[in-house]
C-alpha positions in Angstrom: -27.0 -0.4 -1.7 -27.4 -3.4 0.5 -26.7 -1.1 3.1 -29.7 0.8 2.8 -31.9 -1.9 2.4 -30.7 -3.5 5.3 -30.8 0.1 7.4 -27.9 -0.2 8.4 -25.0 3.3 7.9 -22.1 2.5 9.2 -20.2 0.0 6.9 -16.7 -0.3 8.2 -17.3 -4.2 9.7 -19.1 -5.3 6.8 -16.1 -3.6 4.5 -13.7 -5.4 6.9 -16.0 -8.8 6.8 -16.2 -8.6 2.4 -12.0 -7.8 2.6 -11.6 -10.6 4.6 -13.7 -13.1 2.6 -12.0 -12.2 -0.4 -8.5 -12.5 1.0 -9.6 -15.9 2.3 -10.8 -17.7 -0.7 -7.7 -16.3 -2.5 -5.8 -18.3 -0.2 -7.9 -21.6 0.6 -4.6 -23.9 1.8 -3.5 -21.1 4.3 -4.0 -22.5 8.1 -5.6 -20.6 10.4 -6.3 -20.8 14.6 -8.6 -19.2 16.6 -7.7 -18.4 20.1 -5.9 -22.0 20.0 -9.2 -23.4 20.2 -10.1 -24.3 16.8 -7.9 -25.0 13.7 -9.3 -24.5 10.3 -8.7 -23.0 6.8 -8.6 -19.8 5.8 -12.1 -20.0 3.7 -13.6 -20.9 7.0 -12.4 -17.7 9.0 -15.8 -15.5 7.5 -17.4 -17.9 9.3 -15.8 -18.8 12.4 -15.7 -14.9 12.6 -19.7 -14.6 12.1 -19.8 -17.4 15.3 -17.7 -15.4 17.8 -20.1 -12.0 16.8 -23.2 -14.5 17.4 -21.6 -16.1 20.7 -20.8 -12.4 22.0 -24.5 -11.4 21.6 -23.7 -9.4 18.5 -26.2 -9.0 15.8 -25.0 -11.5 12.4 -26.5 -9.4 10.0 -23.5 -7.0 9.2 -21.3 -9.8 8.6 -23.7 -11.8 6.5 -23.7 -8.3 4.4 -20.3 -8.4 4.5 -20.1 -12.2 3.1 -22.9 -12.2 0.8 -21.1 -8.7 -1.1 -17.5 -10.5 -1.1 -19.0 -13.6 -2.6 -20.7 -11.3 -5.0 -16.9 -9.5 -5.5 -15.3 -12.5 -5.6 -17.6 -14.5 -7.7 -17.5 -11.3 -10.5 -13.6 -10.6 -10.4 -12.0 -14.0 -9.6 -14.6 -16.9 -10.9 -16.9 -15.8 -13.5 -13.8 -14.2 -16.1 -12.6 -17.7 -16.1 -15.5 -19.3 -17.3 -16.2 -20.6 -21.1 -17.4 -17.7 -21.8 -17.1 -15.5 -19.4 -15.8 -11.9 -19.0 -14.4 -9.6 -16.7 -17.6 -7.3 -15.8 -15.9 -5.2 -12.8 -13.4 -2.7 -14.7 -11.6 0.4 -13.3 -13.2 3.4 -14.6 -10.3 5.0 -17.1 -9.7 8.4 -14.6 -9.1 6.3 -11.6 -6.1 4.7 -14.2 -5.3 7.5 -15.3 -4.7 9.2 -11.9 -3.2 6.3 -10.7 -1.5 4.1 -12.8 2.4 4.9 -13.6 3.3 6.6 -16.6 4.1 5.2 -19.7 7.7 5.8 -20.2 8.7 7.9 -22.7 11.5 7.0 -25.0 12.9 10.4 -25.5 13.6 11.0 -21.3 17.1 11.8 -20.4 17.1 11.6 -16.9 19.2 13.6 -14.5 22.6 12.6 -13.7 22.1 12.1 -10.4 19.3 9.3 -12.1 21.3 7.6 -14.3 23.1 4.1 -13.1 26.6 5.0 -13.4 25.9 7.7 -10.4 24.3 5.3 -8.0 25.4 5.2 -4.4 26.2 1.4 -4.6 29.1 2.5 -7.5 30.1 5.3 -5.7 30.8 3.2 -2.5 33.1 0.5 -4.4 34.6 3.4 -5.8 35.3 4.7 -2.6 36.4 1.4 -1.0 39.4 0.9 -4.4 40.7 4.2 -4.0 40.3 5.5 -0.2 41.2 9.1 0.1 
């Protein structure tokens, strides 16, 4: 939506720009270097990132759409549900868990003997090594 607003159609760098804002205030001790120029930490790379674009003549404005929606991502799945009172408001729609989620397992299953730990390779190779043919 901001996207649209914005004019802009091609999203890919301001995907890559919200993915790597998210990743770097999950891990805000992690050192990073730029070109061995500049050390900082990892919740400064969106940033430091943004400058380069700017210093190459780029236009900011795809990666401040990229920021501002992985501070909006971040803020709703990693900040807000640990509030007092606060909730988790970005769920997984239930067909996207139930395509890809495993399976529960079922308590009747007899699996395969082939499956079953007293036929795996690792047995069969001690086996092999006590009693050589």
């Amino acid at each position: 939506l901001f996207g649209l607003f914005a004019s802009l159609f091609f999203l890919g760098q301001a995907f890559t720009i919200m993915l790597v804002y998210v990743w770097s205030r999950r891990n805000p001790y992690i050192r990073m270097n730029f070109f061995g120029l500049l050390n900082f930490q990892a919740p400064f790379l969106p940033w430091v990132l943004m400058g380069f674009s700017l210093l190459l003549g780029n236009s900011i404005i795809i990666d401040l759409l990229g920021i501002a929606v992985g501070h909006i991502y971040y803020f709703l799945e990693d900040v807000f549900p640990n509030q007092p009172g606060g909730k988790k408001l970005l769920l997984t729609p239930s067909f996207l868990k139930m395509v890809f989620d495993t399976p529960e397992e079922d308590p009747n299953y007899n699996p395969l003997p082939e499956d079953r730990p007293e036929h795996q390779p690792r047995d069969r190779d001690q086996h092999e090594q006590q009693h050589p043919q």
